[in-house]
BAMARGU-697720 format. One line per field, with one value per residue (C-alpha): residue number from 1; residue in one letter; x negated, y, z. Coordinates in Angstrom, 3 decimals, decimal comma. Example, Ala and Ser with C-alpha at 12.3 -4.5 7.8 and 13.67 -1.06 7.14 Angstrom:
BEGIN
num: (1/2)
residu: (a/s)
c1: (-12,300/-13,670)
c2: (-4,500/-1,060)
c3: (7,800/7,140)
# end
This chain:
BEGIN
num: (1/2/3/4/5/6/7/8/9/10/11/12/13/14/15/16/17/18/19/20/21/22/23/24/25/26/27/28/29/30/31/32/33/34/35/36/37/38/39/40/41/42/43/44/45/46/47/48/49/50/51/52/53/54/55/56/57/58/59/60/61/62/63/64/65/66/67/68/69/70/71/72/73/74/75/76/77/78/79/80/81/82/83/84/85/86/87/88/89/90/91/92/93/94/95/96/97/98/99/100/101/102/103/104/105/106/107/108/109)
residu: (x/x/x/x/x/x/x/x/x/x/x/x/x/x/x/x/x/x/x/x/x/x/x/x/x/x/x/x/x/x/x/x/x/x/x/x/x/x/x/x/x/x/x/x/x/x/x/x/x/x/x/x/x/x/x/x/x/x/x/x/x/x/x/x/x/x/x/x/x/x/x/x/x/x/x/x/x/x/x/x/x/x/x/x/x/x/x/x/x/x/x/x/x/x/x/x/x/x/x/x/x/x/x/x/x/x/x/x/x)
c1: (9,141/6,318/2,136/1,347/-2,343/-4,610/-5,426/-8,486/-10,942/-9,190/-11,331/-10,402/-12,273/-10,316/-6,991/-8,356/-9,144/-5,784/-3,421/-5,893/-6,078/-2,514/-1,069/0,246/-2,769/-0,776/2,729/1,825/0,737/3,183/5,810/5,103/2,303/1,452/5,171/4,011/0,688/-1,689/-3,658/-4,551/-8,190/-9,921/-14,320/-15,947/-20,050/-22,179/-20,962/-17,955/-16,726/-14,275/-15,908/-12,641/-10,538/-11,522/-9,565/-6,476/-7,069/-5,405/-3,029/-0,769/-1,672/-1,676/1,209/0,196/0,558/-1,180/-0,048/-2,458/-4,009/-2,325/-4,587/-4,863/-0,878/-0,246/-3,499/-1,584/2,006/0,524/-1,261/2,094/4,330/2,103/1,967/5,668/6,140/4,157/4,665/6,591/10,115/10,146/9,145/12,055/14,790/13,506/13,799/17,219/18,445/17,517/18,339/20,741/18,836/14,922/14,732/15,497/17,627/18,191/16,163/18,036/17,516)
c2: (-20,166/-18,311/-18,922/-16,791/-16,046/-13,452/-10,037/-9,578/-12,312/-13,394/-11,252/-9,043/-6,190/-6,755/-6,647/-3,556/-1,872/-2,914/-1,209/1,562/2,447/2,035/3,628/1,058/2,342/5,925/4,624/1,523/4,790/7,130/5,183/2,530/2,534/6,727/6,920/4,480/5,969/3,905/4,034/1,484/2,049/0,856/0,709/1,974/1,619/4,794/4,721/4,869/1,137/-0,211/-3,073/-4,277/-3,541/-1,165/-1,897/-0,001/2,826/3,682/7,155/6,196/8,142/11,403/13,819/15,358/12,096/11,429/13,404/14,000/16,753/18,196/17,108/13,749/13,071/14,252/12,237/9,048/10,288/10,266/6,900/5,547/7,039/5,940/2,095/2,598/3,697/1,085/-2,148/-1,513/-0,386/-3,765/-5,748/-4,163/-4,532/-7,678/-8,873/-7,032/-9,137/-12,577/-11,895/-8,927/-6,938/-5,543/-5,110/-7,911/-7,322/-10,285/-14,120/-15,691/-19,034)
c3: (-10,187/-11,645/-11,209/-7,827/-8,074/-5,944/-7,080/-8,966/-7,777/-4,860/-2,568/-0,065/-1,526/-4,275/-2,534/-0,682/-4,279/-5,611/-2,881/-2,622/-6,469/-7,059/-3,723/-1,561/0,987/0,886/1,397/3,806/6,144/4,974/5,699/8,029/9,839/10,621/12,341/14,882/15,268/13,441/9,974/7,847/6,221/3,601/3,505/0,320/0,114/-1,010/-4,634/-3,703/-4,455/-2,209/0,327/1,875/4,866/7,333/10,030/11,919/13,765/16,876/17,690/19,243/22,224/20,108/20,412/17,045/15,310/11,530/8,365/5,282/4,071/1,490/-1,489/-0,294/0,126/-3,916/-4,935/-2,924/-4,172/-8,037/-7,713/-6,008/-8,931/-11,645/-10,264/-10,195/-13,435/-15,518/-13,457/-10,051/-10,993/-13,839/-10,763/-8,665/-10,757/-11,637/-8,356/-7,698/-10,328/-9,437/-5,599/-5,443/-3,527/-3,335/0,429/2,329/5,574/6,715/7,247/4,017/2,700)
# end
């Protein structure tokens, strides 16, 4: 098995600037948590440096729902893609490899 170490420094700001800078912040929402009503955020300070986690806000109760603004769902979708193409799709196929699958469907061994 290979060395599992923490993101960064092993903080949680810099887990929070890792999934935020490389997209996982845009498609955790997109695609998990925004179809049940709630929204992962992330805290940044007045320069604009990422603090750590936020919290999870709360819509359920809104008919509407949560989508983003058009500008802010392709700056997520680049970040996403770009992660993807320089280190996520090795990682995935990787994994596909050694397991046979990337998703895992059921509990497993």
């Amino acid at each position: 098995m290979a060395e599992v170490k923490k993101i960064g420094d092993g903080s949680a700001a810099a887990a929070a600037k890792f999934i935020l800078d490389n997209g996982f912040l845009f498609e955790i929402n997109r695609m998990v948590l925004h179809p049940q009503g709630l929204a992962m955020e992330i805290d940044l300070d007045s320069n604009g440096d990422v603090t750590g986690f936020g919290g999870l806000w709360d819509y359920r109760d809104d008919p509407e729902g949560l989508r983003y603004e058009p500008e802010t769902f392709r700056q997520g979708q680049q970040k996403y893609a770009r992660y993807m193409r320089k280190i996520g799709s090795k990682v995935v196929s990787l994994r596909n490899t050694v397991l046979g699958y990337i998703e895992q469907t059921e509990p497993g061994e």
